[in-house]
C-alpha positions in Angstrom: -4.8 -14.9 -111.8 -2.8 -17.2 -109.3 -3.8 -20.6 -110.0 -5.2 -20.8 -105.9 -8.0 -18.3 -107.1 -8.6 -20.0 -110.3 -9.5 -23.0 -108.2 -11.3 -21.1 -105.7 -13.6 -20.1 -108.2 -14.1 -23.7 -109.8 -14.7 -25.0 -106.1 -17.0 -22.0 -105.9 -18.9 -22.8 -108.7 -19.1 -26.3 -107.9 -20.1 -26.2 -104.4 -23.1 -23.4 -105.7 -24.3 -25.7 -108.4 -24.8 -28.3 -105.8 -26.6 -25.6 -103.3 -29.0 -25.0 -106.4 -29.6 -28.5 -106.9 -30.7 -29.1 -103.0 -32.4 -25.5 -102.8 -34.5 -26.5 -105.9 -35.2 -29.3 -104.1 -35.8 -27.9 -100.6 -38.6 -25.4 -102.3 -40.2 -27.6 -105.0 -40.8 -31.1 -103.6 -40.3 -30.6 -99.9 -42.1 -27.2 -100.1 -39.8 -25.8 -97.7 -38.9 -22.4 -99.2 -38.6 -20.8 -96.0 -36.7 -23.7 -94.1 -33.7 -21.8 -92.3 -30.3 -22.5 -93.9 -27.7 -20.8 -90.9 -25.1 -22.5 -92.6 -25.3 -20.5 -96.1 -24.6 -16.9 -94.6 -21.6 -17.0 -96.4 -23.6 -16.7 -99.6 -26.2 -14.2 -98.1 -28.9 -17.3 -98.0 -30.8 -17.5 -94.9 -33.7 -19.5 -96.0 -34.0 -22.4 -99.0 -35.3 -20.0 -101.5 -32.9 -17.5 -101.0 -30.7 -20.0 -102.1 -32.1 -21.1 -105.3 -31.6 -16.7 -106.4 -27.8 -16.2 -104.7 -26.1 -19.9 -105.5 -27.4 -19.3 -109.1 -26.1 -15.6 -108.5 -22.5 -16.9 -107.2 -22.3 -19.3 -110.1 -22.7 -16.5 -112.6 -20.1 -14.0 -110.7 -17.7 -17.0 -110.6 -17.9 -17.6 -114.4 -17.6 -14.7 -115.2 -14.6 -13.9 -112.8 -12.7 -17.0 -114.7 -13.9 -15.9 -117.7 -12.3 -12.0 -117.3 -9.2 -13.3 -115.2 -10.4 -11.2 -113.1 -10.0 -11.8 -108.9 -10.1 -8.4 -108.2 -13.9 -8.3 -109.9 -14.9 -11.2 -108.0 -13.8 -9.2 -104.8 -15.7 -6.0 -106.2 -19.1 -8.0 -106.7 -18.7 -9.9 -103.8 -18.1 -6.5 -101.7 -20.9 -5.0 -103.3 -23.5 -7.7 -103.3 -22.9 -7.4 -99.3 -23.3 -3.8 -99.6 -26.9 -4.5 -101.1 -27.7 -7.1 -99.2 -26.6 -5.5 -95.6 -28.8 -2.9 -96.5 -32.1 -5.4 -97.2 -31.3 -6.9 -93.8 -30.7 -3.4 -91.9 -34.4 -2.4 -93.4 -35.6 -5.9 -92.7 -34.5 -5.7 -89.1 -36.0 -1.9 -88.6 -38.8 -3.2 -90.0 -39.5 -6.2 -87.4 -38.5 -4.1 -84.4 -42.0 -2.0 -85.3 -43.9 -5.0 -86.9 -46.8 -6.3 -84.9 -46.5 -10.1 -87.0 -43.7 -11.8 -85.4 -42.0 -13.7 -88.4 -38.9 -14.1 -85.6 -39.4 -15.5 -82.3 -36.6 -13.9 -79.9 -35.8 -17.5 -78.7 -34.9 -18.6 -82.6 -32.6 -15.8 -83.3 -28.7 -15.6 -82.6 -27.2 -13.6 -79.6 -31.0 -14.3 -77.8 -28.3 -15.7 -74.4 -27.1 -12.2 -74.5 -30.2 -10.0 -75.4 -33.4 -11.5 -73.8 -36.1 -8.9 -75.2 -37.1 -6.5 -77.7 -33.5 -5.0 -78.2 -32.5 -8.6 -80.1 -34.5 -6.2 -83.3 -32.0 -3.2 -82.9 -29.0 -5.2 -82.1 -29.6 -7.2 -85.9 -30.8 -3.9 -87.6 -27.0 -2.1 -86.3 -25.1 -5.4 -87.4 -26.4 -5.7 -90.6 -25.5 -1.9 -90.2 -21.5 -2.7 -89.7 -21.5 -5.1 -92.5 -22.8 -2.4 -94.6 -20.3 0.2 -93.6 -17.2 -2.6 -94.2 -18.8 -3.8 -97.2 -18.7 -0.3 -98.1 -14.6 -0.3 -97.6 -14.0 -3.1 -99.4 -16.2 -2.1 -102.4 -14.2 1.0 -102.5 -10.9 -0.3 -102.0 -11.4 -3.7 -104.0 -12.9 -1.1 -106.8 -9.9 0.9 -106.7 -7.7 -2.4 -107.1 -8.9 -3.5 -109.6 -9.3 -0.3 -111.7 -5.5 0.2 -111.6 
């Protein structure tokens, strides 16, 4: 491993440990588990709790990434875990476009100054859709890499 992905995955690890530390914090004493986190979508977190699962998650893939010398793993788990977790969102998406409880208002989503009704629910559900499908690809390809 080059010595940039050595410390990307200490910096990684690092900046997870502290997202569990606020996340625990977030859901235990402020009691806001479901308080949005926008910011954390690079992790896959969209609310407080899913942070306290996927920062612990992260820290775990990280160790053992440094632990194997392994970038290419970290590439394959990351790929996969995107894989997994485009296809939660595509079902959780399908889901609300049929769902008569509301859990998202059309004014709190992304993309609502472009898509002012119903169609906000089918435009998420085929995102999460193209993540899936380049998730996919890189799985493959990363997989591929680093079984060579």
């Amino acid at each position: 491993m080059y010595t940039w992905q050595i410390s990307f995955l200490l910096l990684f690890f690092l900046l997870n440990l502290v997202l569990l530390i606020k996340s625990i914090q977030e859901c235990k004493y402020h009691k806001n588990a479901f308080g949005l986190t926008r910011q954390l979508f690079f992790i896959g977190a969209f609310v407080w709790a899913d942070v306290v699962i996927f920062s612990t998650f992260w820290m775990l893939v990280s160790v053992l990434s440094l632990f194997l010398k392994s970038w290419n793993l970290f590439l394959v788990i990351t790929s996969l875990f995107w894989v997994v977790r485009s296809l939660g969102e595509t079902m959780y998406w399908f889901n609300q476009q049929f769902s008569t409880l509301n859990r998202n208002p059309i004014e709190s989503l992304p993309f609502k100054s472009f898509f002012h009704n119903d169609s906000i629910w089918f435009v998420h559900q085929i995102f999460w859709q193209c993540v899936m499908v380049l998730s996919l690809t890189s799985s493959i390809y990363f997989s591929w890499m680093w079984l060579k």
